[in-house]
N, C-alpha and C positions, 0 to 999 in steps of 0.2 A: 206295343203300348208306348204312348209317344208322353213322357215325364213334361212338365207344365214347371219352367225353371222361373218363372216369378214367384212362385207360393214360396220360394225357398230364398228367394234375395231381399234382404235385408240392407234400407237405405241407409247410408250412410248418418248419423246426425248429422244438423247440423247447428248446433249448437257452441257457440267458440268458447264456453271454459270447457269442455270435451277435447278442445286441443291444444288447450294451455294456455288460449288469448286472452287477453282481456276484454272486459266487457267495455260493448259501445250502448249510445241511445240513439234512434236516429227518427229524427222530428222532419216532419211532411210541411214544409211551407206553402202557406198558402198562397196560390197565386193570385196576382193579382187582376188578371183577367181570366175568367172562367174557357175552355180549348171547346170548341166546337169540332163535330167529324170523329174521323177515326184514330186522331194519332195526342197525345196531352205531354207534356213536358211538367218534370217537377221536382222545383230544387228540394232538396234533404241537407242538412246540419246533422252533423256529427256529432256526438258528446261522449266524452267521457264517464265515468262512474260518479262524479261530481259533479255533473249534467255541464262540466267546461265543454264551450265549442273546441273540437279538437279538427276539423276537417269539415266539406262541403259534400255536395256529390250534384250532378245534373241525370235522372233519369228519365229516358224517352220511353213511352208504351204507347203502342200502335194496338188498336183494338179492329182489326178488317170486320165488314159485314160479312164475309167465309172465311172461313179459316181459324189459326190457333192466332189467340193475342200475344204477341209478344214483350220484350222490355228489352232496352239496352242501356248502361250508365253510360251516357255520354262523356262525364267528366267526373272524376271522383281526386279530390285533395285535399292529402291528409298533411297536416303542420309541419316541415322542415326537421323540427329538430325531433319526432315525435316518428317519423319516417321510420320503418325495420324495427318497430316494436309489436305487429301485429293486428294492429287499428284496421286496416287494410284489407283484411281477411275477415278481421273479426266484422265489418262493417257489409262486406260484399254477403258474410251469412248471414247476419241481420234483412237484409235487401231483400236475402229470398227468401227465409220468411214471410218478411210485408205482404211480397208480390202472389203467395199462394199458387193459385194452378197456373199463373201468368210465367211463362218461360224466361229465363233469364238469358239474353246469346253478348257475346261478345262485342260485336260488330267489328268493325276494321279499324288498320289504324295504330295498334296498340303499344302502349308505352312501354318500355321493358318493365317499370313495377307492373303496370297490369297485365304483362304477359304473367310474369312472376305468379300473382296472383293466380290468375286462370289456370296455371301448369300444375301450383298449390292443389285446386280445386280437382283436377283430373287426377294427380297422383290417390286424394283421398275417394277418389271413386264418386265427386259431386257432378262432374261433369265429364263431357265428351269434345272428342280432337272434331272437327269436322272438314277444317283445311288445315296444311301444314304449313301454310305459307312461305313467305319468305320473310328475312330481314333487310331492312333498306340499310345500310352503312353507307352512301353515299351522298346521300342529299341534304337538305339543310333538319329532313326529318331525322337522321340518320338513327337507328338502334329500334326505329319502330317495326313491329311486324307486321303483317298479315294474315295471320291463321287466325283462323275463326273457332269459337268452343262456343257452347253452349250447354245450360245446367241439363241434369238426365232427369 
């Protein structure tokens, strides 16, 4: 009898006062030119609880004619002195929220806070390793990596 181990797994929330964050708002700017094809780009604003901009973000989602749509934040920054308070996280569960069955991946590249992040998201069981990459300490990039995750 072969047991069916999804009926029994329980997603994680994702919810950020669930893990102590604070709450973000995160407002869909509109572009200014409408993206033809398969791929759109789209800036997001940050807010805090007192809808203060506290951060930006750039996400790209690629929608192929086959296949799964994807989404990667291209750039996400959160205010200097506002850094290691949780924005970051609480911002990245907001995002997939938004994005619903749209997958969330990593892409390359990645800043040590966004590894951070991502490593965040895998310890609470939101996502998966899929490279381990490496880290460059050598170049003018230095401390970024390239392992790649993506949400589960």
């Amino acid at each position: 009898m072969t047991e069916n181990h999804e009926e029994n797994f329980e997603k994680p929330s994702i919810d950020p006062e669930s893990y102590g964050l604070p709450k973000v708002i995160i407002e869909i700017q509109q572009p200014k030119k409408e993206s033809k094809g398969t791929f759109k780009s789209q800036k997001l604003i940050i807010k805090n609880e007192q809808n203060e901009e506290i951060g930006t973000a750039t996400l790209n989602i690629s929608s192929p004619k086959k296949g799964e749509a994807s989404a990667y934040l291209n750039t996400i920054n959160i205010k200097e002195e506002l850094r290691g308070r949780g924005y970051g996280k609480s911002a990245y569960l907001e995002i997939i929220k938004l994005l619903g069955s749209v997958k969330l991946k990593s892409g390359f590249g990645l800043s040590r806070g966004t590894k951070k992040i991502w490593d965040w998201l895998l310890l609470n069981g939101l996502a998966r390793k899929l490279d381990e990459g490496i880290v460059d300490e050598a170049t003018e990039n230095a401390g970024y990596s390239s392992a790649e995750y993506e949400i589960i």
